[in-house]
C-alpha positions as CSV (number, residue, x, y, z in Angstrom):
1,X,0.0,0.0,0.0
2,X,1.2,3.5,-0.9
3,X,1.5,5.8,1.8
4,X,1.5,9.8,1.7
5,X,5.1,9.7,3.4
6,X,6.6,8.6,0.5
7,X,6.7,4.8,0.7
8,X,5.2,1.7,-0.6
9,X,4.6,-0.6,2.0
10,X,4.5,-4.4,1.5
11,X,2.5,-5.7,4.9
12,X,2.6,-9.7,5.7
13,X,-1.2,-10.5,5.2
14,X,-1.8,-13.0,8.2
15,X,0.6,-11.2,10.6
16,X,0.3,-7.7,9.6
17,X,4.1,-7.6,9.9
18,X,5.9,-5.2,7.8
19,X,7.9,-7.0,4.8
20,X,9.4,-4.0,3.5
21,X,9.0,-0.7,2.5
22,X,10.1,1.5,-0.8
23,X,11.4,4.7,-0.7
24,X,10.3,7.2,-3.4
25,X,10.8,11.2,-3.7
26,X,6.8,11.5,-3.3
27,X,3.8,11.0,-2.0
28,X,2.3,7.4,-3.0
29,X,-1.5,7.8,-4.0
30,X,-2.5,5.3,-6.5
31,X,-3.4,1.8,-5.8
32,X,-0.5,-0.5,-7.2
33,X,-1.1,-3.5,-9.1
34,X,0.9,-6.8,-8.8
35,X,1.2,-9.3,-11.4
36,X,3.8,-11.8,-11.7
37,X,5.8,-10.8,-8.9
38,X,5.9,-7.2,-9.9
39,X,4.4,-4.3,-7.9
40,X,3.7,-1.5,-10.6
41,X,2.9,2.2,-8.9
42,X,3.4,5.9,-9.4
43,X,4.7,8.7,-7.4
44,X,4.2,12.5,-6.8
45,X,7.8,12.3,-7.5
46,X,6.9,11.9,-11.1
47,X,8.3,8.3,-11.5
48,X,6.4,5.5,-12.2
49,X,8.0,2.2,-10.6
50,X,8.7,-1.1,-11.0
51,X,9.5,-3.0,-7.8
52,X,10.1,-7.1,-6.9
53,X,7.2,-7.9,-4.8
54,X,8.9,-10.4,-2.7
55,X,12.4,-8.0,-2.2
56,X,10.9,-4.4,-2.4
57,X,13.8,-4.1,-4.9
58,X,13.8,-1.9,-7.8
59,X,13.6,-3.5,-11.1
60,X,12.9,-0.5,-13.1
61,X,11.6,3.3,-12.9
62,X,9.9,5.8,-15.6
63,X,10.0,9.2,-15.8
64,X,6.9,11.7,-16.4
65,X,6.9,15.4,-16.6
66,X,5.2,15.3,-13.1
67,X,1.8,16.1,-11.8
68,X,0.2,19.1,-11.9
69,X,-3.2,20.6,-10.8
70,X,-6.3,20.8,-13.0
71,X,-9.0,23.8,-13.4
72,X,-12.1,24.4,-15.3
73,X,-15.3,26.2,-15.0
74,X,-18.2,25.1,-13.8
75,X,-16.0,21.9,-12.0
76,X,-18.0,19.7,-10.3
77,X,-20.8,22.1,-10.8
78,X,-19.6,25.2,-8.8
79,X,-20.7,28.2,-9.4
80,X,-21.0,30.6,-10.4
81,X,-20.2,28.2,-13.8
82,X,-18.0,31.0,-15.4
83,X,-15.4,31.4,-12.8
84,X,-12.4,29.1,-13.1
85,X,-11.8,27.0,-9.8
86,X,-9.5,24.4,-8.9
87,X,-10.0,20.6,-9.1
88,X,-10.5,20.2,-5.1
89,X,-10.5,16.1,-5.7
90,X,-7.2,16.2,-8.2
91,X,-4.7,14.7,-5.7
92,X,-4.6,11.2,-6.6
93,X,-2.4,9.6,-9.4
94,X,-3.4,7.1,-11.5
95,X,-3.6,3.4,-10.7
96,X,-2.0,0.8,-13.7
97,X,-3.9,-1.4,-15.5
98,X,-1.9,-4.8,-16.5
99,X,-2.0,-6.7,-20.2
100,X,0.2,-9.3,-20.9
101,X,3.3,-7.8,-21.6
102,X,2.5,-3.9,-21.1
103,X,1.1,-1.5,-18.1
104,X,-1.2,1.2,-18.9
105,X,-1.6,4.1,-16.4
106,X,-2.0,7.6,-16.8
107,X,-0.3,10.6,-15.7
108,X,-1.0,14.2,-14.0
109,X,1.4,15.8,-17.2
110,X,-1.7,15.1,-19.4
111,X,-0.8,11.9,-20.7
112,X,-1.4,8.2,-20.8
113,X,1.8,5.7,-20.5
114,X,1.6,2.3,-22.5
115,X,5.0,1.0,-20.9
116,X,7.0,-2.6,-21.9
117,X,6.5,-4.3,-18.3
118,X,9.4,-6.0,-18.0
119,X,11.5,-2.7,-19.1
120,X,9.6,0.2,-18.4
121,X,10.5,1.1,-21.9
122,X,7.8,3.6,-23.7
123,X,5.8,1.8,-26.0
124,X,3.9,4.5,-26.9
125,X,1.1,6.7,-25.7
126,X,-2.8,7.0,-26.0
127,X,-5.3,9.4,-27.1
128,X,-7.0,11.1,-26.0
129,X,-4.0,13.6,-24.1
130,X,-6.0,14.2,-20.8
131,X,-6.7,10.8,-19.8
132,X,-6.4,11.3,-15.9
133,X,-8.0,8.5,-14.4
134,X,-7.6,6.4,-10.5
135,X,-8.6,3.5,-12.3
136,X,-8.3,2.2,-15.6
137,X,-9.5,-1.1,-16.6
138,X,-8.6,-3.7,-19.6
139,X,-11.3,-6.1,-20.1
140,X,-11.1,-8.4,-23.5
141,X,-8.6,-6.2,-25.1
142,X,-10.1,-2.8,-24.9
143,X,-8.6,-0.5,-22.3
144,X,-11.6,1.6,-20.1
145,X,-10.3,4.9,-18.9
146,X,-12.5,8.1,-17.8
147,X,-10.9,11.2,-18.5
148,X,-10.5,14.7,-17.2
149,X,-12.2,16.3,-20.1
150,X,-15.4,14.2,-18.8
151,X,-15.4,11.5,-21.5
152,X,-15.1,7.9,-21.0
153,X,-13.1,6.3,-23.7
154,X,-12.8,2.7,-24.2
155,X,-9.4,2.3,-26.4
156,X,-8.2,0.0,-28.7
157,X,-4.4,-0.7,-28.0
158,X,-4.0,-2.0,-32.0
159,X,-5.9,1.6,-32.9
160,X,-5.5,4.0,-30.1
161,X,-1.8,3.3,-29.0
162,X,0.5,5.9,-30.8
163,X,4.2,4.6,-31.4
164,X,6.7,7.4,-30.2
165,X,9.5,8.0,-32.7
Protein backbone atom coordinates (compact mmCIF):
# COMPACT_ATOMS: atom_id res chain seq x y z
CA UNK A 1 0.00 0.00 0.00
CA UNK A 2 1.18 3.47 -0.93
CA UNK A 3 1.55 5.84 1.84
CA UNK A 4 1.49 9.80 1.68
CA UNK A 5 5.10 9.68 3.43
CA UNK A 6 6.57 8.61 0.53
CA UNK A 7 6.70 4.81 0.70
CA UNK A 8 5.21 1.72 -0.63
CA UNK A 9 4.60 -0.64 2.03
CA UNK A 10 4.52 -4.38 1.49
CA UNK A 11 2.54 -5.75 4.93
CA UNK A 12 2.56 -9.68 5.68
CA UNK A 13 -1.25 -10.51 5.19
CA UNK A 14 -1.76 -13.01 8.16
CA UNK A 15 0.60 -11.20 10.58
CA UNK A 16 0.25 -7.67 9.56
CA UNK A 17 4.12 -7.62 9.95
CA UNK A 18 5.92 -5.18 7.75
CA UNK A 19 7.91 -6.99 4.83
CA UNK A 20 9.38 -3.98 3.46
CA UNK A 21 8.96 -0.70 2.50
CA UNK A 22 10.11 1.48 -0.75
CA UNK A 23 11.37 4.65 -0.66
CA UNK A 24 10.32 7.23 -3.38
CA UNK A 25 10.83 11.24 -3.69
CA UNK A 26 6.76 11.53 -3.26
CA UNK A 27 3.75 11.00 -1.97
CA UNK A 28 2.33 7.37 -3.05
CA UNK A 29 -1.53 7.84 -3.98
CA UNK A 30 -2.50 5.28 -6.53
CA UNK A 31 -3.38 1.80 -5.83
CA UNK A 32 -0.49 -0.45 -7.18
CA UNK A 33 -1.09 -3.54 -9.10
CA UNK A 34 0.94 -6.76 -8.76
CA UNK A 35 1.21 -9.27 -11.41
CA UNK A 36 3.83 -11.82 -11.70
CA UNK A 37 5.84 -10.84 -8.90
CA UNK A 38 5.90 -7.20 -9.86
CA UNK A 39 4.45 -4.29 -7.90
CA UNK A 40 3.72 -1.45 -10.62
CA UNK A 41 2.94 2.19 -8.91
CA UNK A 42 3.40 5.89 -9.42
CA UNK A 43 4.73 8.68 -7.38
CA UNK A 44 4.24 12.47 -6.83
CA UNK A 45 7.79 12.34 -7.47
CA UNK A 46 6.94 11.87 -11.14
CA UNK A 47 8.29 8.33 -11.51
CA UNK A 48 6.39 5.46 -12.23
CA UNK A 49 7.97 2.23 -10.60
CA UNK A 50 8.75 -1.08 -10.96
CA UNK A 51 9.53 -2.98 -7.77
CA UNK A 52 10.07 -7.07 -6.95
CA UNK A 53 7.23 -7.91 -4.82
CA UNK A 54 8.85 -10.42 -2.71
CA UNK A 55 12.38 -7.97 -2.16
CA UNK A 56 10.94 -4.44 -2.37
CA UNK A 57 13.79 -4.11 -4.85
CA UNK A 58 13.76 -1.93 -7.79
CA UNK A 59 13.60 -3.46 -11.06
CA UNK A 60 12.91 -0.53 -13.09
CA UNK A 61 11.60 3.33 -12.95
CA UNK A 62 9.93 5.76 -15.58
CA UNK A 63 9.97 9.20 -15.80
CA UNK A 64 6.94 11.68 -16.45
CA UNK A 65 6.86 15.39 -16.64
CA UNK A 66 5.24 15.30 -13.14
CA UNK A 67 1.77 16.05 -11.81
CA UNK A 68 0.15 19.12 -11.88
CA UNK A 69 -3.21 20.65 -10.82
CA UNK A 70 -6.33 20.81 -13.01
CA UNK A 71 -8.95 23.82 -13.39
CA UNK A 72 -12.07 24.41 -15.26
CA UNK A 73 -15.26 26.21 -15.04
CA UNK A 74 -18.22 25.14 -13.78
CA UNK A 75 -15.98 21.91 -12.02
CA UNK A 76 -17.99 19.73 -10.29
CA UNK A 77 -20.80 22.07 -10.77
CA UNK A 78 -19.55 25.20 -8.83
CA UNK A 79 -20.68 28.17 -9.36
CA UNK A 80 -20.98 30.55 -10.42
CA UNK A 81 -20.20 28.20 -13.83
CA UNK A 82 -18.01 31.00 -15.38
CA UNK A 83 -15.43 31.38 -12.84
CA UNK A 84 -12.39 29.05 -13.14
CA UNK A 85 -11.76 27.04 -9.81
CA UNK A 86 -9.51 24.43 -8.87
CA UNK A 87 -10.01 20.59 -9.12
CA UNK A 88 -10.49 20.24 -5.10
CA UNK A 89 -10.50 16.15 -5.67
CA UNK A 90 -7.22 16.25 -8.16
CA UNK A 91 -4.72 14.74 -5.69
CA UNK A 92 -4.64 11.16 -6.63
CA UNK A 93 -2.41 9.57 -9.39
CA UNK A 94 -3.43 7.14 -11.55
CA UNK A 95 -3.56 3.42 -10.73
CA UNK A 96 -2.03 0.83 -13.68
CA UNK A 97 -3.94 -1.39 -15.47
CA UNK A 98 -1.88 -4.77 -16.53
CA UNK A 99 -1.96 -6.73 -20.23
CA UNK A 100 0.20 -9.30 -20.91
CA UNK A 101 3.26 -7.83 -21.57
CA UNK A 102 2.52 -3.93 -21.07
CA UNK A 103 1.06 -1.49 -18.12
CA UNK A 104 -1.24 1.17 -18.90
CA UNK A 105 -1.56 4.10 -16.42
CA UNK A 106 -1.96 7.60 -16.83
CA UNK A 107 -0.28 10.59 -15.72
CA UNK A 108 -1.04 14.25 -13.97
CA UNK A 109 1.43 15.78 -17.24
CA UNK A 110 -1.70 15.13 -19.37
CA UNK A 111 -0.75 11.87 -20.66
CA UNK A 112 -1.42 8.24 -20.81
CA UNK A 113 1.81 5.74 -20.55
CA UNK A 114 1.63 2.35 -22.47
CA UNK A 115 4.96 0.98 -20.85
CA UNK A 116 7.04 -2.58 -21.86
CA UNK A 117 6.46 -4.27 -18.29
CA UNK A 118 9.38 -5.99 -17.98
CA UNK A 119 11.47 -2.74 -19.15
CA UNK A 120 9.65 0.17 -18.40
CA UNK A 121 10.49 1.13 -21.91
CA UNK A 122 7.76 3.61 -23.71
CA UNK A 123 5.84 1.83 -26.01
CA UNK A 124 3.91 4.52 -26.90
CA UNK A 125 1.14 6.68 -25.73
CA UNK A 126 -2.80 6.99 -26.04
CA UNK A 127 -5.26 9.38 -27.11
CA UNK A 128 -6.96 11.11 -25.98
CA UNK A 129 -4.01 13.56 -24.11
CA UNK A 130 -5.99 14.17 -20.77
CA UNK A 131 -6.72 10.82 -19.76
CA UNK A 132 -6.39 11.29 -15.91
CA UNK A 133 -8.02 8.46 -14.37
CA UNK A 134 -7.56 6.41 -10.51
CA UNK A 135 -8.57 3.50 -12.34
CA UNK A 136 -8.28 2.18 -15.57
CA UNK A 137 -9.54 -1.10 -16.59
CA UNK A 138 -8.63 -3.68 -19.60
CA UNK A 139 -11.26 -6.14 -20.12
CA UNK A 140 -11.13 -8.43 -23.48
CA UNK A 141 -8.62 -6.24 -25.06
CA UNK A 142 -10.15 -2.79 -24.93
CA UNK A 143 -8.61 -0.48 -22.33
CA UNK A 144 -11.63 1.58 -20.13
CA UNK A 145 -10.25 4.91 -18.87
CA UNK A 146 -12.49 8.07 -17.78
CA UNK A 147 -10.87 11.19 -18.54
CA UNK A 148 -10.55 14.73 -17.20
CA UNK A 149 -12.16 16.31 -20.09
CA UNK A 150 -15.44 14.23 -18.80
CA UNK A 151 -15.35 11.47 -21.49
CA UNK A 152 -15.13 7.86 -20.97
CA UNK A 153 -13.15 6.29 -23.74
CA UNK A 154 -12.80 2.72 -24.22
CA UNK A 155 -9.44 2.34 -26.41
CA UNK A 156 -8.15 0.00 -28.69
CA UNK A 157 -4.39 -0.69 -28.00
CA UNK A 158 -3.97 -1.99 -32.04
CA UNK A 159 -5.91 1.55 -32.90
CA UNK A 160 -5.48 4.05 -30.14
CA UNK A 161 -1.82 3.31 -28.96
CA UNK A 162 0.45 5.86 -30.83
CA UNK A 163 4.22 4.65 -31.39
CA UNK A 164 6.70 7.38 -30.23
CA UNK A 165 9.51 7.99 -32.75
Amino acid sequence: MGSTDHNLYAVDVNSGTLKWKFTTNGRVNSSPAVVSGVVYFGSYDANFYAVDAVTGKLKWKFKTKGERRYAATHLHGAEPAAETVPDPFDFYLSSPAVEKRTVYFGSGDGKPYALDASSGVLRGRFRPAMWYTPHPRWQDGTLFVGSWDSYFYALDAKRNLKVEV
